[in-house]
BAFITI-717755 format. One line per field, with one value per atom (N, C-alpha, C): atom name; x, y negated, z negated; residue in three letters; residue number from 1. Coordinates in Angstrom, 3 decimals. Each point is the difference from the previous one (the first is absolute). Layout:
site: CA	...
px: X	...
py: Y	...
pz: Z	...
code: ALA	...
pos: NUM	...
This chain:
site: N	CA	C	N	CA	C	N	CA	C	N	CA	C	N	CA	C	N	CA	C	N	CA	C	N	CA	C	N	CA	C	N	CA	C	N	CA	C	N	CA	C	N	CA	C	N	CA	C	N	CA	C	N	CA	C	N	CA	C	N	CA	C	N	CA	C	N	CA	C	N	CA	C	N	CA	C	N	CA	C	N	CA	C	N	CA	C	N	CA	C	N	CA	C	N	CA	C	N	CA	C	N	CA	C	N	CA	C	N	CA	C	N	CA	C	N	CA	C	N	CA	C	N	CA	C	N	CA	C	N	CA	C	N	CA	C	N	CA	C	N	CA	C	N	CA	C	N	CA	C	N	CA	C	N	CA	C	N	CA	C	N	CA	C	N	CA	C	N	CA	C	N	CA	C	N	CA	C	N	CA	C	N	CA	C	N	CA	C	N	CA	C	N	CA	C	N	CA	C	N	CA	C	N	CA	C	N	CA	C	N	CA	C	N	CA	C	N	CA	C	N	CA	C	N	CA	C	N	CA	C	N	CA	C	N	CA	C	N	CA	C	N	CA	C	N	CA	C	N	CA	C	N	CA	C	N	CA	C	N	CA	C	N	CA	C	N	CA	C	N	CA	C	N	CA	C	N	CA	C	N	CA	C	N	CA	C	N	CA	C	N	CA	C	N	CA	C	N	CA	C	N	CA	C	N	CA	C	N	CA	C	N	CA	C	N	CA	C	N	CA	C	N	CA	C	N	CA	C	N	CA	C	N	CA	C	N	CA	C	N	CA	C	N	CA	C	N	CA	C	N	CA	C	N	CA	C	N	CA	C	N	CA	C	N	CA	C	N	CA	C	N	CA	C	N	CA	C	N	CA	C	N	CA	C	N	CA	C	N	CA	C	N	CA	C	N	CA	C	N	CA	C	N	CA	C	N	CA	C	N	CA	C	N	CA	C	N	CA	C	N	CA	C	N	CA	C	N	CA	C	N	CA	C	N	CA	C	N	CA	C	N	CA	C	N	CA	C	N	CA	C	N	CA	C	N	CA	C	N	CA	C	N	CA	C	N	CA	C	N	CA	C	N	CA	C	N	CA	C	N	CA	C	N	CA	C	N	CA	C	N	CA	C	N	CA	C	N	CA	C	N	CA	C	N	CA	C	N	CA	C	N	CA	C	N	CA	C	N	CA	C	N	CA	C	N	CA	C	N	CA	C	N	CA	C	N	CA	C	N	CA	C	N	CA	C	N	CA	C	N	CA	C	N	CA	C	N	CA	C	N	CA	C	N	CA	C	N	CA	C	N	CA	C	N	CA	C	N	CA	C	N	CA	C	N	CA	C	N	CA	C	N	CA	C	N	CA	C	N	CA	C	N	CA	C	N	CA	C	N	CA	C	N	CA	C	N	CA	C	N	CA	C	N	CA	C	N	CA	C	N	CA	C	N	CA	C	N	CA	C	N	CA	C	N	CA	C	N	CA	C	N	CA	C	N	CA	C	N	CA	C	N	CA	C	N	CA	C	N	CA	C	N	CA	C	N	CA	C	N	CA	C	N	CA	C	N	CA	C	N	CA	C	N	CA	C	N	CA	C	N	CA	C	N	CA	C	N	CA	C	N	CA	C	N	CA	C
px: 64.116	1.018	0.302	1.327	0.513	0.501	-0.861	0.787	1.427	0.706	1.766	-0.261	-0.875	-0.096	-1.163	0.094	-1.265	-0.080	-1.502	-0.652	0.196	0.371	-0.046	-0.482	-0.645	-0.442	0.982	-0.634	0.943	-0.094	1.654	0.335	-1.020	0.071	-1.369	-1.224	-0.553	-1.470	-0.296	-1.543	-0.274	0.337	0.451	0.613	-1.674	0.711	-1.228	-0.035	-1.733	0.078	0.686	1.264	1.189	-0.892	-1.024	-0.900	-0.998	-0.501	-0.764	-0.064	1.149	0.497	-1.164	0.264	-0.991	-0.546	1.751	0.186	-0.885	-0.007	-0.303	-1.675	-0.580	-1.294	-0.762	1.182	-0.770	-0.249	1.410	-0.285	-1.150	-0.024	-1.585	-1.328	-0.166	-1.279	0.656	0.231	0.328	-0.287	0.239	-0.309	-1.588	-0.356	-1.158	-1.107	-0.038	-0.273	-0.263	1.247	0.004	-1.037	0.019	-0.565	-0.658	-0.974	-0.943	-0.036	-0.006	-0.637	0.857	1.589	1.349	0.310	-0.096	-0.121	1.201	-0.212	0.755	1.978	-0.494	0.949	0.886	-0.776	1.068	0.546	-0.912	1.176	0.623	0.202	1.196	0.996	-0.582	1.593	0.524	-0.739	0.872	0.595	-0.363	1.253	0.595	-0.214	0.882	0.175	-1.165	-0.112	-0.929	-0.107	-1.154	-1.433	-0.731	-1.591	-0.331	0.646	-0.825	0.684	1.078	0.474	-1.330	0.000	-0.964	-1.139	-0.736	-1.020	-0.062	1.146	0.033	0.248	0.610	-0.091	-1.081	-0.647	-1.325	-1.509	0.691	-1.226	0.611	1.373	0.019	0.551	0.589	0.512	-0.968	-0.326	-1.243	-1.574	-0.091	-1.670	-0.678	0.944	-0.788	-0.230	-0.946	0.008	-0.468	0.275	-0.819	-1.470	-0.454	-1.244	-0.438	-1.343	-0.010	-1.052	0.253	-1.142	-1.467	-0.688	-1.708	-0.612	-0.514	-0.659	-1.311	0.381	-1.274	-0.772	-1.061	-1.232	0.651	-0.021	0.265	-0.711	-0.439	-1.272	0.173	-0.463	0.040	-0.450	-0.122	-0.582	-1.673	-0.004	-1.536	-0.970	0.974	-0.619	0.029	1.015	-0.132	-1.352	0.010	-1.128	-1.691	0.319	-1.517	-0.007	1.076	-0.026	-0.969	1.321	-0.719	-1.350	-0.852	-1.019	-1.152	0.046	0.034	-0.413	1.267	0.210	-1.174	0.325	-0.978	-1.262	-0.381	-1.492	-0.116	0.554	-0.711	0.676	0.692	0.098	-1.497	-0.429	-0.898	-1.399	-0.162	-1.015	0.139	1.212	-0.130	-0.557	0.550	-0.395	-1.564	-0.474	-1.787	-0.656	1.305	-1.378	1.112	0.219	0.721	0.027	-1.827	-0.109	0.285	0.662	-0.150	1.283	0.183	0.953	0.753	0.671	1.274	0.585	-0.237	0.405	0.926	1.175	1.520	-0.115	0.348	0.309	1.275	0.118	1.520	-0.087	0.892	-0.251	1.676	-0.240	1.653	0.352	0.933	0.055	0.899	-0.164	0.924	0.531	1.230	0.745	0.735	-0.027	0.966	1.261	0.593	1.843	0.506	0.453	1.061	0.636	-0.917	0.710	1.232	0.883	1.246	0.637	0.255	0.813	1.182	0.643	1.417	0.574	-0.091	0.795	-0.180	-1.430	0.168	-0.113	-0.455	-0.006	1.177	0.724	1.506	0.161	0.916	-0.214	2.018	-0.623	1.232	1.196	1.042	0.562	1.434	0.625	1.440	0.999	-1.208	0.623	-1.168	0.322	-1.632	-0.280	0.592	-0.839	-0.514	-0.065	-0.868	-1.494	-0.157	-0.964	-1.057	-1.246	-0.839	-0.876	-0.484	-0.450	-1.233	-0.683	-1.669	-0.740	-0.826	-0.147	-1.396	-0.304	-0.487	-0.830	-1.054	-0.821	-0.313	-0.054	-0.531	-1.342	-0.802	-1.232	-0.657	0.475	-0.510	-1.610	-0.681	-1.125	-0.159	-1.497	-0.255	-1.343	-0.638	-1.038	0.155	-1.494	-0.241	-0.821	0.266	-1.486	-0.283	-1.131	-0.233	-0.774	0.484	-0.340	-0.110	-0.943	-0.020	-0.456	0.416	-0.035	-0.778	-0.773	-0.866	1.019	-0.340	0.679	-0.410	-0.824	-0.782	0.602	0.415	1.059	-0.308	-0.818	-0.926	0.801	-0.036	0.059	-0.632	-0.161	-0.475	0.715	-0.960	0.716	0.821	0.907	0.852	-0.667	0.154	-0.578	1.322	0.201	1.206	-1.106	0.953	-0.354	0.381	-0.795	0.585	0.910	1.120	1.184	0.182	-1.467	-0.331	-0.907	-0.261	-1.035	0.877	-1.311	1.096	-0.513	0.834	-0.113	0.065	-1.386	-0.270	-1.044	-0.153	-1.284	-1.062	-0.485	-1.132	0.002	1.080	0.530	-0.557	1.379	-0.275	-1.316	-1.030	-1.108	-0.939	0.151	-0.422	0.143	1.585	-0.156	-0.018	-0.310	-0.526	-1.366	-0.572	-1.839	-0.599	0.764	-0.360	0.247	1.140	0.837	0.404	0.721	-0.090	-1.006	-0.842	-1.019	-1.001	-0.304	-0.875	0.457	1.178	0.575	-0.176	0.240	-0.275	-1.455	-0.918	-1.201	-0.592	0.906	-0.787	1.265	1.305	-0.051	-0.018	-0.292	-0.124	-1.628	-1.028	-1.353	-0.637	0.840	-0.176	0.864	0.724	1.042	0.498	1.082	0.763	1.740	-0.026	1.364	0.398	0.809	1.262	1.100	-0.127	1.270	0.891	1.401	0.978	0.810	-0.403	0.956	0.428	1.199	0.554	-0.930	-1.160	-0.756	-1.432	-0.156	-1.288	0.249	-0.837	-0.167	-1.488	-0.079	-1.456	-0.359	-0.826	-0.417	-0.989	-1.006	-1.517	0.157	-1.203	0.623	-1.844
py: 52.398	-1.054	-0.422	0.082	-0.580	-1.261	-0.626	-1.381	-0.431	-0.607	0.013	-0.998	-1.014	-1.149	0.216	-0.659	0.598	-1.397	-0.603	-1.327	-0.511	-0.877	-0.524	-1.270	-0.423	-1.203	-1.128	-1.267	-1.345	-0.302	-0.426	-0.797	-1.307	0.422	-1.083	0.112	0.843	0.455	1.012	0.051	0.975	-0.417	-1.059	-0.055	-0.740	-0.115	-0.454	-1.707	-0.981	-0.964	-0.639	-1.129	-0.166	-1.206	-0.565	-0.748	0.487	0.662	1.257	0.574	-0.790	0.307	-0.107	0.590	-0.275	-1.235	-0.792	-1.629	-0.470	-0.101	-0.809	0.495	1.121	-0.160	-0.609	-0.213	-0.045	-1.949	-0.475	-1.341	-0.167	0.475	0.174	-0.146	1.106	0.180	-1.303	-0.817	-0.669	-1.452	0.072	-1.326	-0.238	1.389	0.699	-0.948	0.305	0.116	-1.436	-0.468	-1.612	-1.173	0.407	-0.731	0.764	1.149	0.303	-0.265	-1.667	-0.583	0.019	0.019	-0.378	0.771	-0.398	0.928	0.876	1.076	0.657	-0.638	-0.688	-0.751	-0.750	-0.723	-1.107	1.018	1.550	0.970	0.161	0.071	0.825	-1.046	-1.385	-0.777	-0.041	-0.099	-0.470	1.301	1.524	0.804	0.445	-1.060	0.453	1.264	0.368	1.510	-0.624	1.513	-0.556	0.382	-0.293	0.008	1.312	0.826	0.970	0.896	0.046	0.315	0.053	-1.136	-0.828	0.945	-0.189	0.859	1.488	0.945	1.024	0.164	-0.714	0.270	-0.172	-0.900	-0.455	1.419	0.512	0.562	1.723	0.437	1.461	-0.201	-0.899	0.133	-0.136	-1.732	-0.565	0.288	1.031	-0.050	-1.226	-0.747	-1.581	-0.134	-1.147	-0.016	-1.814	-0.595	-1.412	-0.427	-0.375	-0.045	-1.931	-0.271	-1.048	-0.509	-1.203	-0.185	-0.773	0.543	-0.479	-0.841	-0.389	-1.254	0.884	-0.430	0.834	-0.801	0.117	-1.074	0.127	-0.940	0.097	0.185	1.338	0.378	-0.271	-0.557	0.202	0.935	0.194	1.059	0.003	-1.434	0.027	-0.235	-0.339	0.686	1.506	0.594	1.690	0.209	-0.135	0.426	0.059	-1.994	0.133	0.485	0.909	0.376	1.680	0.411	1.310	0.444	-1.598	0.610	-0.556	-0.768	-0.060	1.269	0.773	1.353	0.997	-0.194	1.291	-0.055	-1.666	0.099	-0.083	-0.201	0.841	1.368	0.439	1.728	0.073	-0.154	0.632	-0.396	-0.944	-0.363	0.756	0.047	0.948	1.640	0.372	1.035	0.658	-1.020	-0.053	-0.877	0.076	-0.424	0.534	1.387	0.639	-0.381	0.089	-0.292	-1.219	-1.263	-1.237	0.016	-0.643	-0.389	-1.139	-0.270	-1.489	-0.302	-1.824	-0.363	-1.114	0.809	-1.157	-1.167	-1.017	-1.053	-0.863	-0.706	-0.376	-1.204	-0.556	-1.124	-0.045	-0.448	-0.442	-0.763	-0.390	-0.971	0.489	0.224	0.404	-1.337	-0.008	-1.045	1.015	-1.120	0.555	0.206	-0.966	0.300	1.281	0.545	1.562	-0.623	1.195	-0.188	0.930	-0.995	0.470	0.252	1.351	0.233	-0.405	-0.833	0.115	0.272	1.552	0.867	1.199	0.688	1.004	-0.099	-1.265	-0.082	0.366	0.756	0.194	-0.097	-0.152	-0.096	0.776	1.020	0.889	-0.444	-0.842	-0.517	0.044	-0.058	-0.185	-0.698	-1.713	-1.140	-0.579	-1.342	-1.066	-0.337	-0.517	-0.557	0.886	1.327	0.959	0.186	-0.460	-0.222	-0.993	0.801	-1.133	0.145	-2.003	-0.760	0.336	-0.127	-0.537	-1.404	-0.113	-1.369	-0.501	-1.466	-0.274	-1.176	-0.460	-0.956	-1.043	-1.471	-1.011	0.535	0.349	0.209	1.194	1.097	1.106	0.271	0.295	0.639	0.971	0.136	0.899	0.478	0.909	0.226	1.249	-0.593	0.537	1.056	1.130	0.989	0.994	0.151	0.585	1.472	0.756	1.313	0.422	1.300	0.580	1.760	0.541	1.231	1.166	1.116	0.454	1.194	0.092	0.979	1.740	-0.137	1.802	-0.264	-0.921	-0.027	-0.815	-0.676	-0.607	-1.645	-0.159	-1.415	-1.570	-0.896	-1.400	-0.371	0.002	-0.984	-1.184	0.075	-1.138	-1.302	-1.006	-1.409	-1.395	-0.129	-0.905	-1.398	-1.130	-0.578	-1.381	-0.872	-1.003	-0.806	0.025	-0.823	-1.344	-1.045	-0.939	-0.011	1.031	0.029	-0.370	-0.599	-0.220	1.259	0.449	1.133	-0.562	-0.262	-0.053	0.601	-0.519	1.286	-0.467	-0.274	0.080	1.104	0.037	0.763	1.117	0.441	1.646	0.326	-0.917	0.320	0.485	-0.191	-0.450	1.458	0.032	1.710	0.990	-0.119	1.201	-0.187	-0.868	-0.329	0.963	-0.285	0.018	1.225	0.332	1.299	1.412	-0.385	0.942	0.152	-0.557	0.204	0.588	-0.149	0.622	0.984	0.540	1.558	0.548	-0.394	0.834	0.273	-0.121	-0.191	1.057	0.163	1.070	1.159	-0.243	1.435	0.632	-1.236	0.695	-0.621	0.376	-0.397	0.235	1.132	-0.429	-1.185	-0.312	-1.019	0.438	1.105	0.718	-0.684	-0.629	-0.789	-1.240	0.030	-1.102	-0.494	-1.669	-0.309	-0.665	0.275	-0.279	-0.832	-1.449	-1.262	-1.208	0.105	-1.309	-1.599	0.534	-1.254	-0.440	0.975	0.275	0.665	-0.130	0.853	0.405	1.405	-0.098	1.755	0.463	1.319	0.166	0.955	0.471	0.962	0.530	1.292	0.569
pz: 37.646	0.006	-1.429	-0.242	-1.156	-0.530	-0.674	0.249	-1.031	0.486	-0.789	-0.995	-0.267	-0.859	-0.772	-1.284	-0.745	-0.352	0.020	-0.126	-1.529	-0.321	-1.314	-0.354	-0.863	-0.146	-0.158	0.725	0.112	-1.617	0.107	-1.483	-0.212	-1.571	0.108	-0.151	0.527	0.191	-0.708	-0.668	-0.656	-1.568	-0.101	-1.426	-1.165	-0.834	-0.954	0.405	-0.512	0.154	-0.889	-0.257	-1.387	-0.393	0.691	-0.630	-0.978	0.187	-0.972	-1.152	-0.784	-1.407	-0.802	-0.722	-1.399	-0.860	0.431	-0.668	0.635	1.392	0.872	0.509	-0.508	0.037	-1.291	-1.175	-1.162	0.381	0.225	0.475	1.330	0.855	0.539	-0.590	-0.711	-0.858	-0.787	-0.892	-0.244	0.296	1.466	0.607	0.315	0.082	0.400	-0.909	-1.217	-1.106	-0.622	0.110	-0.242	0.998	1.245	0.898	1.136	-0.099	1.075	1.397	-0.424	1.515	0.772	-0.219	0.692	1.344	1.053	0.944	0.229	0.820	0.297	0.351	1.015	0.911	-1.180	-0.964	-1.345	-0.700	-0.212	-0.934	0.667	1.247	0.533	0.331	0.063	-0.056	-1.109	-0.944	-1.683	-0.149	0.365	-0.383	0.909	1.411	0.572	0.800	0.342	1.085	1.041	0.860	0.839	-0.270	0.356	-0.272	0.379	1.182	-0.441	-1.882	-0.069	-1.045	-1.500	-0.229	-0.700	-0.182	1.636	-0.070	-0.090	0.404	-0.020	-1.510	-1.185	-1.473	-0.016	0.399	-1.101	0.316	1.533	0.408	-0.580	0.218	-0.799	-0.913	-0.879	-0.864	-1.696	0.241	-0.470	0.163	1.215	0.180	0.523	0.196	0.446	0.954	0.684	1.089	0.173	0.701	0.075	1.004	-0.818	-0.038	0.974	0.626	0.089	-1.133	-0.755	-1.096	0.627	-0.722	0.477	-1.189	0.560	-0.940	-0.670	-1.090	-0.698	-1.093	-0.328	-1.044	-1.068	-1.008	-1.242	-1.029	-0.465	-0.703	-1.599	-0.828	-1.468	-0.428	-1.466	-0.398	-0.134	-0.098	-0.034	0.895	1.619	1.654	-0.043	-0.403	-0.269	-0.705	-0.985	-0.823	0.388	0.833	0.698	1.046	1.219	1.078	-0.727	-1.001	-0.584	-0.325	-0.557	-0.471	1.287	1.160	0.757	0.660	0.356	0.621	-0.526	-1.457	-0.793	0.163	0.175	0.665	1.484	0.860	1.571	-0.158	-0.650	-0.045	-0.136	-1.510	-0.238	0.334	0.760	1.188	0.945	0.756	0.710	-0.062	-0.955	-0.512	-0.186	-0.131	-0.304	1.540	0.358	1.652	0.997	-0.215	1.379	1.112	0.572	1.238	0.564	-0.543	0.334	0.841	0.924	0.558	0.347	0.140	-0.840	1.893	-0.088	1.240	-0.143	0.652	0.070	0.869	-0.272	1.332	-0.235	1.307	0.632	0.232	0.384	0.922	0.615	1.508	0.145	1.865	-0.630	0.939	1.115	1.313	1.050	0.736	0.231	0.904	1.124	1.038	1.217	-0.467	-0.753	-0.238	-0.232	0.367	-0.492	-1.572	-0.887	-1.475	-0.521	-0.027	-0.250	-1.264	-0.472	-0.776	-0.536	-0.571	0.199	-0.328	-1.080	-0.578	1.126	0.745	-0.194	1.904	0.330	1.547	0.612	0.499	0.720	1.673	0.273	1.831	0.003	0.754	0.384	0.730	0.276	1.131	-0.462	1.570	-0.346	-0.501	0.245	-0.497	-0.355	-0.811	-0.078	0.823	1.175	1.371	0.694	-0.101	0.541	-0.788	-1.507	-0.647	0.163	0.774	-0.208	-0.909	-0.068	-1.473	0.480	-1.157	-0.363	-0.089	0.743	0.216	-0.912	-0.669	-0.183	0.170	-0.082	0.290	-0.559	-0.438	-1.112	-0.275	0.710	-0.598	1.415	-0.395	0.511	-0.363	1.510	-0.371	-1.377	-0.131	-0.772	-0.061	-1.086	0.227	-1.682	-0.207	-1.470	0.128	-0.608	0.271	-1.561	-0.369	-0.804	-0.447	-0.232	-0.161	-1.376	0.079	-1.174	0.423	-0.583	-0.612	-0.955	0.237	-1.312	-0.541	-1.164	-0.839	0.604	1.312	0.356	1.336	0.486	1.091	1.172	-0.354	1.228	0.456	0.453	0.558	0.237	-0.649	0.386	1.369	1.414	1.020	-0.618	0.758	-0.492	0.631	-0.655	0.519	0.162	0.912	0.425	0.577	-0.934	0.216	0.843	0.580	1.457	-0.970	1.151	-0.222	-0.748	0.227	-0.176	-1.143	-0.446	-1.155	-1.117	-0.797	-1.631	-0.777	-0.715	-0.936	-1.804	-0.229	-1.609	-0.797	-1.071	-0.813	1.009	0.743	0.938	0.746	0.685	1.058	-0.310	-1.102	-0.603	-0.174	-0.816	-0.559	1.311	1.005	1.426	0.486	-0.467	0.710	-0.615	-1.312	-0.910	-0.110	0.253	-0.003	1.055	1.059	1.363	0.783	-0.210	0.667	-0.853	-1.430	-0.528	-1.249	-0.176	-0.880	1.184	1.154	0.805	0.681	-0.413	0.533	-0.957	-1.443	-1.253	0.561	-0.246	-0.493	1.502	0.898	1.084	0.161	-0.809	-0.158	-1.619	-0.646	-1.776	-0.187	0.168	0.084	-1.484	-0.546	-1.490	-1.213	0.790	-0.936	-0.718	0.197	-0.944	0.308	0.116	0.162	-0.354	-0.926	-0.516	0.777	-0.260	1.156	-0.732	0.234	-0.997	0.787	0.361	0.794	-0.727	0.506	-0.438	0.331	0.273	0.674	-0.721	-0.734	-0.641	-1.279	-0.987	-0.762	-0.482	-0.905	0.115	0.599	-0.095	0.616	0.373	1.083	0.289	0.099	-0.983	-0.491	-0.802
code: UNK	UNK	UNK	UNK	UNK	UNK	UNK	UNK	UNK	UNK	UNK	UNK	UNK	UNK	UNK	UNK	UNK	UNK	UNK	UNK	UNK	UNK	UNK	UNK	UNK	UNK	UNK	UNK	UNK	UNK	UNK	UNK	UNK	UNK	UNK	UNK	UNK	UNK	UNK	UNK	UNK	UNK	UNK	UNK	UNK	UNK	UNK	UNK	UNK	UNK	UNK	UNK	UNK	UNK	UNK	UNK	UNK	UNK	UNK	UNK	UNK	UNK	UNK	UNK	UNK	UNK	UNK	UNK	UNK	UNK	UNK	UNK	UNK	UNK	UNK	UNK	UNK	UNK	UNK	UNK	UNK	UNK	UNK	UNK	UNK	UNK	UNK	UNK	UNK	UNK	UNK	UNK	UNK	UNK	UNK	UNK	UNK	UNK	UNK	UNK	UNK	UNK	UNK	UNK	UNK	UNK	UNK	UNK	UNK	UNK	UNK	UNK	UNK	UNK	UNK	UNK	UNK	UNK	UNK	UNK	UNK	UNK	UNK	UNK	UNK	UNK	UNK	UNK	UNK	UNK	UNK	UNK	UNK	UNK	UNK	UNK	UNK	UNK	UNK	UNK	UNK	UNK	UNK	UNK	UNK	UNK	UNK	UNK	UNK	UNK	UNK	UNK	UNK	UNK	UNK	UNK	UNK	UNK	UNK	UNK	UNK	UNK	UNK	UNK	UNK	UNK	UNK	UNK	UNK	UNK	UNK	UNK	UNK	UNK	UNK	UNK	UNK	UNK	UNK	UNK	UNK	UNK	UNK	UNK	UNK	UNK	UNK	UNK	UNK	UNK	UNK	UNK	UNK	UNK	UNK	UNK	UNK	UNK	UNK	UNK	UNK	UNK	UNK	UNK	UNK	UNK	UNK	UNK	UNK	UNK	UNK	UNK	UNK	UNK	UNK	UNK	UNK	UNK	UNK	UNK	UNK	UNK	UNK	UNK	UNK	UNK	UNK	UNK	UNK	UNK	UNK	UNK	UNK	UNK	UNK	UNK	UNK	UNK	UNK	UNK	UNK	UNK	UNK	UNK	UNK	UNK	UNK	UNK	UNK	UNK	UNK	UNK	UNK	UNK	UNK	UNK	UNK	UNK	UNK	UNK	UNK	UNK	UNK	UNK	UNK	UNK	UNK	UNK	UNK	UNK	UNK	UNK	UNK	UNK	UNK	UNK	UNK	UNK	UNK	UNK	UNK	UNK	UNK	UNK	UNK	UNK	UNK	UNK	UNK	UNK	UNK	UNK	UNK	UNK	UNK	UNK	UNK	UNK	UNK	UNK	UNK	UNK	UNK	UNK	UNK	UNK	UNK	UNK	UNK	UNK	UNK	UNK	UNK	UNK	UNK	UNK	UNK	UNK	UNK	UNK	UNK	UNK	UNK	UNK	UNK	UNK	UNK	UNK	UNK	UNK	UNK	UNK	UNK	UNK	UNK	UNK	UNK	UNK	UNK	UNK	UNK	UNK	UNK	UNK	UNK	UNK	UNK	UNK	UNK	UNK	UNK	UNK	UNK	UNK	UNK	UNK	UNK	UNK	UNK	UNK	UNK	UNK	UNK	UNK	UNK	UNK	UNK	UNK	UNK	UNK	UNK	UNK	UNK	UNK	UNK	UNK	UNK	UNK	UNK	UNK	UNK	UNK	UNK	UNK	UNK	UNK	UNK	UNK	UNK	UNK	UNK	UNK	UNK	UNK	UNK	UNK	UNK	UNK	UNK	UNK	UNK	UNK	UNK	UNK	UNK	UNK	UNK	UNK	UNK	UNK	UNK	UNK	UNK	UNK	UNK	UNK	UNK	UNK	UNK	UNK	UNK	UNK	UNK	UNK	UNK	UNK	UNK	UNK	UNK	UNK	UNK	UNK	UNK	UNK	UNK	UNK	UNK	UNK	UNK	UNK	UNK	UNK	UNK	UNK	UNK	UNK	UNK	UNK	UNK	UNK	UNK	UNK	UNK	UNK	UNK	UNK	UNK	UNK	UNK	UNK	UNK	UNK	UNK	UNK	UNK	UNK	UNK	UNK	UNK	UNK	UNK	UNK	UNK	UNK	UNK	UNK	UNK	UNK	UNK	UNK	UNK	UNK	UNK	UNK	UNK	UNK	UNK	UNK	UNK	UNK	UNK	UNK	UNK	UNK	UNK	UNK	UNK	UNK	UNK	UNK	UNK	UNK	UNK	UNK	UNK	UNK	UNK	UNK	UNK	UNK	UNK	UNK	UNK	UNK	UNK	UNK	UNK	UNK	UNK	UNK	UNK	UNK	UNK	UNK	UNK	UNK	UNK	UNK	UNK	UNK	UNK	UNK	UNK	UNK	UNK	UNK	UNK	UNK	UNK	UNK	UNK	UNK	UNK	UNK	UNK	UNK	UNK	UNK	UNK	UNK	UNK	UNK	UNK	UNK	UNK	UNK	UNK	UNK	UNK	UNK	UNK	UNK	UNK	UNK	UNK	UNK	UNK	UNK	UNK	UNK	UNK	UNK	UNK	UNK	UNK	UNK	UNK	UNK	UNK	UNK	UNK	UNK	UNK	UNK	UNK	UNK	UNK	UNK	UNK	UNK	UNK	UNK	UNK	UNK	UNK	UNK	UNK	UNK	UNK	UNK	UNK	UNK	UNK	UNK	UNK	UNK	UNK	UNK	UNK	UNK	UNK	UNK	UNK	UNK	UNK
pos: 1	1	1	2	2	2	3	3	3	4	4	4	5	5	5	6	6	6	7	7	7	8	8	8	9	9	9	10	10	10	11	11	11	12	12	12	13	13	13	14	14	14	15	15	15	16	16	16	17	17	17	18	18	18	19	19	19	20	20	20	21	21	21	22	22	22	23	23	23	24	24	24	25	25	25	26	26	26	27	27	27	28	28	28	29	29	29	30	30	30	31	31	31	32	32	32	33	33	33	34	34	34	35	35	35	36	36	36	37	37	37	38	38	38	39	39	39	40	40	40	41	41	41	42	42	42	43	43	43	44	44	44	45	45	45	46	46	46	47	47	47	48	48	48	49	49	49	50	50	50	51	51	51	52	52	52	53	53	53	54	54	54	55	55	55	56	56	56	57	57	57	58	58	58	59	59	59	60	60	60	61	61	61	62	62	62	63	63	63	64	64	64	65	65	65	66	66	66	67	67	67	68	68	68	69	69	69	70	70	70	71	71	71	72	72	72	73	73	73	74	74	74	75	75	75	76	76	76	77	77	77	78	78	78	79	79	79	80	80	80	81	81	81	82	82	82	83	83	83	84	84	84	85	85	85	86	86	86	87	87	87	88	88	88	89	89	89	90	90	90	91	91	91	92	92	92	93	93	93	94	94	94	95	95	95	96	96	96	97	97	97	98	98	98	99	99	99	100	100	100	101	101	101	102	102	102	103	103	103	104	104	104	105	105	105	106	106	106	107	107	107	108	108	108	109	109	109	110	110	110	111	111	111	112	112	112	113	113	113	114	114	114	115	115	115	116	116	116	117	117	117	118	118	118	119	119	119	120	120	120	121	121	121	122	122	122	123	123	123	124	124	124	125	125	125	126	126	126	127	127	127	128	128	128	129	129	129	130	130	130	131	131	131	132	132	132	133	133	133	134	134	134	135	135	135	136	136	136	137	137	137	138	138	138	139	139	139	140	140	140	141	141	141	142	142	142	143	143	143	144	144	144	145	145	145	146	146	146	147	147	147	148	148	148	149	149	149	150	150	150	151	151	151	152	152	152	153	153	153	154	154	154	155	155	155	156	156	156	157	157	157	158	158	158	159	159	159	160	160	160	161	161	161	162	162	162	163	163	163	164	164	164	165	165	165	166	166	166	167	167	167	168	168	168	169	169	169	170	170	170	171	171	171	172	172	172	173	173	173	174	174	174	175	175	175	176	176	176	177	177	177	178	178	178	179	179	179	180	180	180	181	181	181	182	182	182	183	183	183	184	184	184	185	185	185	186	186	186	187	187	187	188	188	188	189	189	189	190	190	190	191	191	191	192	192	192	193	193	193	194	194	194	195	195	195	196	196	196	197	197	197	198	198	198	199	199	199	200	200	200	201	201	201	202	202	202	203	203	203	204	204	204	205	205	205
């Protein structure tokens, strides 16, 4: 079968983006440049396109991409310096006591409430009243429990503690005296282990 019409593309389509100029990415990078933080959505009103536009320069044109910012410590040079020499000595402790093994611990608090995202939580729907919310409590249960970890792969039972208990330096001392100082000691019977907690400091070793 032969067909009598031969398909051609709709006027219009296929053409280049006329936003895409050269001018108009240099004013991009530009805006870019001047102000970081400026979101997507404010560049694209001040020149006037739409947002994805924006982003499709910034992501093939520019290499860019937007980022969410994280809060990060503010180190000087002379927290650097003592972190470094710091470092250089449990390297080289470590180094001269191979066999020792290094124990992490935690602490954290569980609540009933559903913790909600509200950047990255999404709910799929056709409209908002098909979206359901997350609910929260004035003072939701909870419950604290504390764990730790060995560097050869082993495990501290976790210890959770009653709802009603108060949690202070007693506490902790209570359950590293008691629970994980008496698990060390029957499965490391020589005391070859260091514990590295935010709760203690200090080593047996």
């Amino acid at each position: 079968m032969t067909m009598s019409k031969t398909i051609t593309r709709k006027t219009g389509s296929g053409g280049s983006n006329k936003k895409r100029t050269k001018t108009f990415i240099r004013t991009l990078e530009s805006k870019i440049q001047k102000d970081p933080t400026k979101s997507v959505r404010k560049i694209a009103s001040e020149l006037k396109v739409d947002r994805k536009t924006v982003r499709n320069e910034g992501k093939y044109d520019l290499t860019l991409r937007s980022y969410t910012r994280m809060p990060k410590q503010l180190l000087t040079n002379a927290l650097k310096e003592k972190r470094l020499e710091r470092f250089k000595k449990i390297t080289t402790w470590l180094k001269k006591n191979h066999s020792i093994v290094m124990i992490f611990s935690d602490e954290k608090t569980f609540i009933v409430d559903t913790v909600l995202d509200r950047r990255n939580d999404r709910y799929i729907a056709a409209s908002t009243a098909e979206v359901k919310g997350t609910f929260r409590t004035k003072h939701p249960a909870q419950a604290m429990a504390f764990g730790a970890v060995v560097s050869d792969g082993k495990k501290i039972p976790i210890k959770f503690y009653k709802s009603d208990e108060k949690i202070n330096v007693d506490t902790y001392y209570k359950t590293l005296r008691y629970q994980v100082l008496s698990w060390l000691k029957t499965n490391y019977p020589n005391g070859n282990y260091v514990m590295d907690t935010g709760l203690c400091s200090g080593s047996h070793s």
